[in-house]
TIZA-816653 format. One record per residue: x, y, z of N, C-alpha, C in turn. Coordinates in steps of 0.2 Angstrom, whole numbers, padded with zeros to 4 digits, always signed. Example, Ala and Ser with C-alpha at 12.3 -4.5 7.8 and 13.67 -1.06 7.14 Angstrom:
// TIZA-816653
+0066-0028+0039+0062-0022+0039+0066-0016+0039 +0064-0011+0035+0068-0005+0036+0064+0000+0039 
// end
This chain:
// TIZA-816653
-0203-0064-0036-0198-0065-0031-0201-0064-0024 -0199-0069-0019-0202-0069-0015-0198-0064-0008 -0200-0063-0002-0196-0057+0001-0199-0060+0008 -0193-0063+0010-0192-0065+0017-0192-0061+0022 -0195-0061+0030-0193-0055+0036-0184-0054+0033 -0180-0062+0032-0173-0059+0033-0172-0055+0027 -0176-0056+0021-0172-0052+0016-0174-0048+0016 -0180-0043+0020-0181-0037+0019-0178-0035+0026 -0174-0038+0029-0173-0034+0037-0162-0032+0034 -0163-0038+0027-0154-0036+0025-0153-0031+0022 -0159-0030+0017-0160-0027+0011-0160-0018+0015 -0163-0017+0019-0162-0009+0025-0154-0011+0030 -0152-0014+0030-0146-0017+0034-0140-0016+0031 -0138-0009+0027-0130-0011+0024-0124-0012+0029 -0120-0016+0028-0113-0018+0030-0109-0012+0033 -0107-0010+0037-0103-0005+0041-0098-0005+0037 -0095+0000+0034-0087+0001+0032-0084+0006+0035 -0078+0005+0037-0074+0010+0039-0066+0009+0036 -0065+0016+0033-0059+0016+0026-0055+0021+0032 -0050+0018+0034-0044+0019+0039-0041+0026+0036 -0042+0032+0033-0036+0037+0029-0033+0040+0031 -0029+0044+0030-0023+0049+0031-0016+0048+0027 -0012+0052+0028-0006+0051+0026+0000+0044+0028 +0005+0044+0026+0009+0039+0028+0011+0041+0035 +0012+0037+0039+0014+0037+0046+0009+0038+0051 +0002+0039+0048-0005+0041+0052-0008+0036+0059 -0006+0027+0056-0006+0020+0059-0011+0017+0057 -0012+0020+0050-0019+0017+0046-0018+0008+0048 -0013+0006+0046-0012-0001+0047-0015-0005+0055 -0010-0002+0059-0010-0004+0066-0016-0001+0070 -0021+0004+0068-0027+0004+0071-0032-0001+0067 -0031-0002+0061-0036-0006+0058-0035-0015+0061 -0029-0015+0062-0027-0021+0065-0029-0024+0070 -0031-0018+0076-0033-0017+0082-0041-0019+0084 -0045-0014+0076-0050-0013+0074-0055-0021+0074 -0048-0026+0071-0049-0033+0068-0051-0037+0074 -0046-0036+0078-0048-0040+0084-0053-0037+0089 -0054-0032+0090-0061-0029+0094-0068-0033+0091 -0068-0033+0084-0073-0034+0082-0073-0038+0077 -0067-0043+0076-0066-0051+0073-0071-0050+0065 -0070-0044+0062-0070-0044+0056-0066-0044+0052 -0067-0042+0044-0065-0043+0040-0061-0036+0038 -0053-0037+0036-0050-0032+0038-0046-0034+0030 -0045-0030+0024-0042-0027+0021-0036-0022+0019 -0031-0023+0016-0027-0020+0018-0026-0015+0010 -0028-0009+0009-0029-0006+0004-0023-0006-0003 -0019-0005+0001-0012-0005-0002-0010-0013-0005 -0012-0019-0004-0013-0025-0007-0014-0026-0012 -0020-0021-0015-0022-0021-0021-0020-0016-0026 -0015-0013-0022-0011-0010-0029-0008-0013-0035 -0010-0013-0042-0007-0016-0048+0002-0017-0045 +0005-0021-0049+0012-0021-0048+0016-0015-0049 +0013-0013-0054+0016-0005-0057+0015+0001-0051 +0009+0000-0048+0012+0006-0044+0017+0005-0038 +0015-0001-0036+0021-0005-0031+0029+0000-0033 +0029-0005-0037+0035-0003-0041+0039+0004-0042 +0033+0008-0041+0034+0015-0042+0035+0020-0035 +0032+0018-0030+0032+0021-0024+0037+0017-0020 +0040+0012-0025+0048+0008-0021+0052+0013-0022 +0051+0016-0028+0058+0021-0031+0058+0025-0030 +0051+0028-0024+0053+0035-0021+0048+0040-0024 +0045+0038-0030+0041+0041-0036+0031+0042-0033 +0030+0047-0030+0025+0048-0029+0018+0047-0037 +0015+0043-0033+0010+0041-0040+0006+0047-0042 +0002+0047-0050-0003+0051-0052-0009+0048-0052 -0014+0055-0053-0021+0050-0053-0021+0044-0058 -0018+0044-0062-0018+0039-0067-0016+0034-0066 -0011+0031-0061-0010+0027-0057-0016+0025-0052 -0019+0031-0050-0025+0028-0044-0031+0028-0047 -0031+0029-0051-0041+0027-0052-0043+0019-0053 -0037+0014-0059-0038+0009-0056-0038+0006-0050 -0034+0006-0046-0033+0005-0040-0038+0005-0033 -0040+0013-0036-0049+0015-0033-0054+0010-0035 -0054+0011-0041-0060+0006-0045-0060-0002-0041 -0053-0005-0040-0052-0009-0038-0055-0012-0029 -0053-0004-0028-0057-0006-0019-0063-0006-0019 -0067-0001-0022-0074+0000-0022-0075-0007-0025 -0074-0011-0031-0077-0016-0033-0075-0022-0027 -0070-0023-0024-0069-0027-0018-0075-0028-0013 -0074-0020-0009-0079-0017-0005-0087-0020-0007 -0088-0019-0013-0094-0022-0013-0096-0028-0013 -0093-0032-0016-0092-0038-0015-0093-0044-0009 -0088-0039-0006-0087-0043+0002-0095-0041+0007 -0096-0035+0004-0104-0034+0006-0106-0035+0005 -0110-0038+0000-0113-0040-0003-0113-0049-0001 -0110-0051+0001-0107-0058+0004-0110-0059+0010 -0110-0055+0014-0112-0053+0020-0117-0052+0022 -0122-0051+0017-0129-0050+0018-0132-0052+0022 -0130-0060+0023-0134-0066+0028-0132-0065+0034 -0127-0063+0036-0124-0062+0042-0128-0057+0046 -0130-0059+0054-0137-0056+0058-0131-0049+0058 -0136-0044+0058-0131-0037+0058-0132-0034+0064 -0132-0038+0071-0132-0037+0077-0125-0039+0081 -0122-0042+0075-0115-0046+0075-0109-0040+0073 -0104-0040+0076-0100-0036+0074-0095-0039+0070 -0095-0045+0068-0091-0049+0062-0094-0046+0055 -0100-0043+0054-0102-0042+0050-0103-0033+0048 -0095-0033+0048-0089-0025+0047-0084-0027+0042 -0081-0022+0038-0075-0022+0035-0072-0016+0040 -0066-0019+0039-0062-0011+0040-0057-0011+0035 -0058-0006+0032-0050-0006+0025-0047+0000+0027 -0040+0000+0026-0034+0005+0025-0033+0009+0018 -0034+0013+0016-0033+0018+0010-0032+0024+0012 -0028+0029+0009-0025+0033+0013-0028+0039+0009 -0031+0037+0002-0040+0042+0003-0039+0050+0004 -0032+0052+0000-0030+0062+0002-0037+0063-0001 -0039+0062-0005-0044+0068-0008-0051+0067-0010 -0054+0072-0010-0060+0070-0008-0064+0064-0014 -0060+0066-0020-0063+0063-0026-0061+0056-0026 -0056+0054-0024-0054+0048-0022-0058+0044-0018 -0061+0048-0013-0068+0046-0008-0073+0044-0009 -0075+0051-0015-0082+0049-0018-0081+0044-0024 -0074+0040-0025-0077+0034-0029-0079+0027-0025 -0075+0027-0019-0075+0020-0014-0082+0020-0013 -0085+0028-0011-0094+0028-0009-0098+0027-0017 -0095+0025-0022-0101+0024-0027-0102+0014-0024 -0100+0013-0019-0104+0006-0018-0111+0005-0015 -0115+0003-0020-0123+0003-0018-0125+0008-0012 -0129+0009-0009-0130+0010-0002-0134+0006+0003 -0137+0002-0003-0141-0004+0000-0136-0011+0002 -0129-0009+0000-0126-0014+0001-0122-0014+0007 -0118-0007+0007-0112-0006+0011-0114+0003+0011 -0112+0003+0022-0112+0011+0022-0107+0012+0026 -0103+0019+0019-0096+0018+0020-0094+0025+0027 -0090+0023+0031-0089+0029+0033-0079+0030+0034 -0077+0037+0035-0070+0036+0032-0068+0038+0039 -0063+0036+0040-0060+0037+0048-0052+0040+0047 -0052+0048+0049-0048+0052+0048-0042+0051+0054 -0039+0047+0052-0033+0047+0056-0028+0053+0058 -0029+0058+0060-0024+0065+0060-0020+0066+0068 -0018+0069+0063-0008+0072+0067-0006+0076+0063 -0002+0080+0067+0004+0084+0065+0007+0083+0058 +0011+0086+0057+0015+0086+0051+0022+0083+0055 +0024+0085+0059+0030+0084+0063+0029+0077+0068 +0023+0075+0069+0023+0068+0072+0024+0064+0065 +0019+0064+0061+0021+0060+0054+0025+0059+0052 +0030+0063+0052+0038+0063+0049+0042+0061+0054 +0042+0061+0063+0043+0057+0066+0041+0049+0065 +0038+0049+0064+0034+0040+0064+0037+0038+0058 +0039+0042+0053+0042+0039+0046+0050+0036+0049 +0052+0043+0051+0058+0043+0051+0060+0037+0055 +0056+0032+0059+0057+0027+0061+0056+0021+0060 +0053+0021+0053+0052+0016+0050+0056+0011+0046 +0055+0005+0045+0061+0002+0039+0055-0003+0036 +0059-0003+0031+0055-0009+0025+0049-0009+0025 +0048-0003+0021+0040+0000+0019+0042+0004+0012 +0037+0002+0008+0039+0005+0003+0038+0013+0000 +0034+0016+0005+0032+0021+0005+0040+0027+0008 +0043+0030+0005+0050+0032+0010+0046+0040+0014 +0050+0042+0016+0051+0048+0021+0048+0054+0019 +0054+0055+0011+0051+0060+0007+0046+0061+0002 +0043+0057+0003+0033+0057+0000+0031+0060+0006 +0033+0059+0012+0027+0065+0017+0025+0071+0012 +0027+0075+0010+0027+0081+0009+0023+0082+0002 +0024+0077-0002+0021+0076-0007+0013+0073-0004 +0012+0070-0002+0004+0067+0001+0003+0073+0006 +0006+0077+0009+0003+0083+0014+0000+0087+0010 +0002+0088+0005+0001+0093-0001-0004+0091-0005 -0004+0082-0005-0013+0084-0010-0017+0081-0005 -0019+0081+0003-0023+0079+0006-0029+0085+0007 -0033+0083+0006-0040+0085+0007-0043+0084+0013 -0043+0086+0019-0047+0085+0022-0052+0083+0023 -0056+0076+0027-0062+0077+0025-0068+0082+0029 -0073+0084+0025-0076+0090+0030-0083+0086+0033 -0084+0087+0039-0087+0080+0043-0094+0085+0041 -0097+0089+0039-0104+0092+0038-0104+0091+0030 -0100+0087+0026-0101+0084+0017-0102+0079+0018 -0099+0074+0022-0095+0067+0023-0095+0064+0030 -0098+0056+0029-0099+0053+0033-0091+0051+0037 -0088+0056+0042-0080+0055+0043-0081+0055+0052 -0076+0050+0053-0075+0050+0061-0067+0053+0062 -0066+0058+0066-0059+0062+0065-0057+0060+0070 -0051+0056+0069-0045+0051+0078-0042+0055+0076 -0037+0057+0084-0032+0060+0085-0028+0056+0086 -0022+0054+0083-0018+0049+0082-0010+0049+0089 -0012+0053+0091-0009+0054+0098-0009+0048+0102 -0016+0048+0102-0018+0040+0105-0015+0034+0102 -0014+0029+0106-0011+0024+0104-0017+0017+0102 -0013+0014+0097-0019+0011+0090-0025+0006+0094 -0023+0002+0101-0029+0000+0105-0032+0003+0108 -0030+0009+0111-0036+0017+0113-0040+0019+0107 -0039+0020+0102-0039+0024+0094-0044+0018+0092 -0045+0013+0091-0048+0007+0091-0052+0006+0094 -0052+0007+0100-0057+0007+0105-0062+0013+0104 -0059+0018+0106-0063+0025+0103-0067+0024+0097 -0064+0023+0092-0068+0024+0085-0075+0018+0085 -0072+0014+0086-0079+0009+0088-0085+0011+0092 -0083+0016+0100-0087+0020+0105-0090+0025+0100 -0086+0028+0096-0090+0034+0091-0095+0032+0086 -0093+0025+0084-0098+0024+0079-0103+0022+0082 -0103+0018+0088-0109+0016+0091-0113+0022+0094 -0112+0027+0095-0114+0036+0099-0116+0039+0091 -0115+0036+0088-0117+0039+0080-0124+0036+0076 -0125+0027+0080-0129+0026+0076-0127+0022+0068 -0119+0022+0068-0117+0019+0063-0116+0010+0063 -0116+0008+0068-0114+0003+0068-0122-0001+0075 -0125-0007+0074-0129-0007+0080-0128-0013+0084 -0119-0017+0084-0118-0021+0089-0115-0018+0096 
// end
C-alpha cells in the first residue's frame, strides 16, 4: 500500500465531533443549528434515528429504557463513523470538515459508546448544554409539537450524569446564552482547546 503526504497528514487528522447533550429543553437543537451555519458543516439530528418504536413511545409520554437506547446508540456511533470516515479527503484546515450531532447522552455509558468510533477516524467531543432545572421546565413548558412532553423533565433530570471534564473530552455551555452566542462560544472554546484547527 502506497502512503501519500495526504494520506498520512488524514490518517493523524480525525474529523471534529461535537454531540450537542443535556436534557430536554437544554436547545440541543437550536445551538446545533447555529453551529451549522458558523461553520457550513454537516449537522445530524440525533433524535432522527430513533427506530419507530421509540418514537412511538416518547409520543405517549412513556420515558424509554436502556433497551430502547442501545440500538439507537449503536446506530449513531455507526453513523458518526461513517460520515467520518467520508471526510477523510476533505483539507482539515476547513471547518466544513465537522459534524455536529444532537444526542441528549444523560449518562456516561451512553457516552462511552458514541466514542467507541476509531480515533483515527473521528475525535469525539460532547458539549454539555446546562441549566437549571427551573429554566428547563420553563422552555418545556413553552413548547408545542415535540414529542418529548413536560413531564419526562424529571425522569431525564434523574438519570443524567454529568459529564466530568477531568474523564471526558466535554465543553460545558451555560445555556443562559442565547444559541448564536452559545455557538459562537463553543467554537472560540474549541479553538482555545486545540480541538478543532480552522
Amino acid at each position: 500500500m502506497f502512503f501519500t503526504m495526504s494520506t498520512m497528514m488524514n490518517s493523524s487528522s480525525p474529523v471534529p465531533v461535537f454531540i450537542l447533550m443535556g436534557t430536554a429543553g437544554c436547545g440541543k437543537t437550536s445551538v446545533a443549528e447555529e453551529m451549522q451555519k458558523l461553520l457550513h458543516c454537516e449537522y445530524i439530528e440525533g433524535d432522527s434515528l430513533h427506530p419507530k418504536a421509540n418514537v412511538e413511545k416518547m409520543s405517549k409520554g412513556e420515558p424509554l429504557n436502556d433497551d430502547d437506547r442501545w440500538p439507537w446508540l449503536g446506530v449513531i456511533r455507526d453513523t458518526l463513523k461513517e460520515k467520518a470516515i467520508a471526510m477523510q479527503s476533505t483539507d482539515p484546515s476547513k471547518s466544513e470538515r465537522t459534524i455536529v450531532l444532537t444526542c441528549s447522552s444523560l449518562r456516561k455509558v451512553y457516552r462511552d459508546i458514541m466514542r467507541e468510533v476509531p480515533a483515527e477516524y473521528a475525535s469525539i467531543t460532547f458539549v454539555y448544554l446546562k441549566g437549571s432545572k427551573e429554566l428547563l421546565q420553563e422552555r418545556i413548558d413553552a413548547r408545542q409539537n415535540h414529542f418529548m412532553g413536560a413531564k419526562m423533565l424529571d425522569s431525564q433530570w434523574n438519570t443524567l450524569e454529568e459529564p466530568d471534564e477531568t474523564q471526558e473530552q466535554v465543553i460545558v455551555a451555560d445555556i443562559r446564552q442565547d444559541p448564536p452566542t452559545l455557538a459562537k462560544w463553543i467554537v472560540q472554546e474549541a479553538r482555545q482547546r486545540g480541538i478543532v484547527s480552522f
